[in-house]
C-alpha positions in Angstrom: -6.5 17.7 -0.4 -6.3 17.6 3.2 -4.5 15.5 5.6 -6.5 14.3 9.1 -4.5 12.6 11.4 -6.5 9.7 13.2 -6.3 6.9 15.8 -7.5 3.7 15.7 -7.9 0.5 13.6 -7.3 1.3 9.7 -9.4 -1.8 8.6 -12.4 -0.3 10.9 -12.8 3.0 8.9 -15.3 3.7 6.6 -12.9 5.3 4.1 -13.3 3.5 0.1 -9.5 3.1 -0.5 -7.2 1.5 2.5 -3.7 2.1 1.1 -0.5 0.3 2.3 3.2 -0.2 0.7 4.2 -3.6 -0.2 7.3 -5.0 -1.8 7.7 -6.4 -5.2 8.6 -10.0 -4.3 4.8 -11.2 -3.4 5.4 -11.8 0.5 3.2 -10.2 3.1 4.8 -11.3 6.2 4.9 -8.7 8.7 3.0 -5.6 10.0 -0.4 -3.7 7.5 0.2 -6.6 4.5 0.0 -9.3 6.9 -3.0 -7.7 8.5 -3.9 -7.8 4.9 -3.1 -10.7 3.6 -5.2 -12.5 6.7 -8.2 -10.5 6.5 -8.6 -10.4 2.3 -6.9 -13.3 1.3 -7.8 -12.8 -2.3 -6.1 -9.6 -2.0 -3.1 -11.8 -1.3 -3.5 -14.3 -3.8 -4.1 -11.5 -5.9 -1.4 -9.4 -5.5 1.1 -12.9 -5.4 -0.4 -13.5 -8.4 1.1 -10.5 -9.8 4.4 -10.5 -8.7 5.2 -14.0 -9.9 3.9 -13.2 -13.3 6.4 -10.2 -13.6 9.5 -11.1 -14.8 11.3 -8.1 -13.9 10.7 -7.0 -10.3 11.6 -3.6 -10.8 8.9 -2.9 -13.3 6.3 -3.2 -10.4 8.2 0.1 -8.7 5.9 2.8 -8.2 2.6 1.2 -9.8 -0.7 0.7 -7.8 -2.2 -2.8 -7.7 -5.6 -1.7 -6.7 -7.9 -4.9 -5.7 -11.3 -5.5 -4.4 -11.3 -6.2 -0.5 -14.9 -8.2 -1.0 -15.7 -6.9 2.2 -18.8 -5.6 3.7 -17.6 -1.4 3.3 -17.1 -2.7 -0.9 -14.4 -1.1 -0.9 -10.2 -1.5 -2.3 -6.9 -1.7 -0.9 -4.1 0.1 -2.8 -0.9 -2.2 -2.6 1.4 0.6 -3.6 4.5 -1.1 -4.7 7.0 1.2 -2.7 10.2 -1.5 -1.8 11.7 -3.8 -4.2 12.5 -6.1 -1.2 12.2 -6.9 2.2 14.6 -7.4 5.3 16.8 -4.9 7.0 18.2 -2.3 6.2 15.9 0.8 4.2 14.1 -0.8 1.7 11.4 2.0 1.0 12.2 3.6 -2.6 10.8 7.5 -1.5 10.6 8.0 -4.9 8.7 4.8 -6.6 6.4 5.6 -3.2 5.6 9.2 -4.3 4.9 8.0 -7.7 2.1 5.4 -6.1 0.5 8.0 -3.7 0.6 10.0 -7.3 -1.7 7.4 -8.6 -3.4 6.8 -5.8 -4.2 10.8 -5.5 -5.6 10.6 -8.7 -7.5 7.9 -9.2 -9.3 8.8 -6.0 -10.2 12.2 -7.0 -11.4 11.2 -10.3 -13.9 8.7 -8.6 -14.7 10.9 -5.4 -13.1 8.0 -3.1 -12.0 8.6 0.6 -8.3 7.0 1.4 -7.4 6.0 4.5 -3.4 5.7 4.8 -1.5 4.0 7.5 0.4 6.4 9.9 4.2 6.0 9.2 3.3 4.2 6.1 7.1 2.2 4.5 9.2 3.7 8.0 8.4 0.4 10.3 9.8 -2.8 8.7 10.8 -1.2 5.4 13.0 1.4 7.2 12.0 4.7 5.7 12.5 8.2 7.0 8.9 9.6 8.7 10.5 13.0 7.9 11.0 12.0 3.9 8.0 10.2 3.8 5.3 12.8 5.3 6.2 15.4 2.5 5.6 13.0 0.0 
């Protein structure tokens, strides 16, 4: 797998799988989920959906909600559930995130998908390293 560094608009790429980390609580206020959540709003309802139906947050850790974007590319986001919460102070789990990319790795080489992933994906809002997160 190889890794291609790009500028530019992630929702304008041509890739089949746009990936972004979300948190666990079913709120995409800020930054790539609230890009999201405006331009697929089923992904939003979706993925809300989902998190008020699980009882126990922390179960969500590390899985991939993968949902139709119903947009003209047919392609998916990934939410990769990779923070429990939101707010200050670090909130990316490097861990649960490596498990999602895990997923994500897989399930796209088993269907021959491109993934496009944000650039300094869970280090804006959620606090993570760059440094810990690139090796993941």
């Amino acid at each position: 797998m190889s890794v291609k560094y790009v500028n530019g608009d992630i929702f304008d790429t041509d890739c089949d799988i746009i990936v972004h980390q979300t948190n666990c609580q079913g709120v995409m206020g800020h930054g790539i989920a609230l890009q999201v959540k405006e331009k697929y709003p089923n992904v939003y309802e979706r993925y809300k959906i989902c998190c008020e139906q699980t009882e126990d947050k922390e179960d969500l850790l590390g899985t991939v909600l993968y949902l139709e974007a119903f947009d003209k590319k047919d392609r998916c986001i990934a939410n990769i559930f990779g923070q429990l919460n939101y707010g200050e102070g670090l909130q990316t789990n490097y861990g649960k995130l490596a498990k999602g990319f895990d997923d994500i790795a897989e399930f796209a080489k088993e269907g021959e998908y491109s993934v496009d992933i944000p650039y300094k994906i869970g280090c804006g809002l959620a606090h993570g390293n760059w440094e810990v997160v690139k090796e993941l």
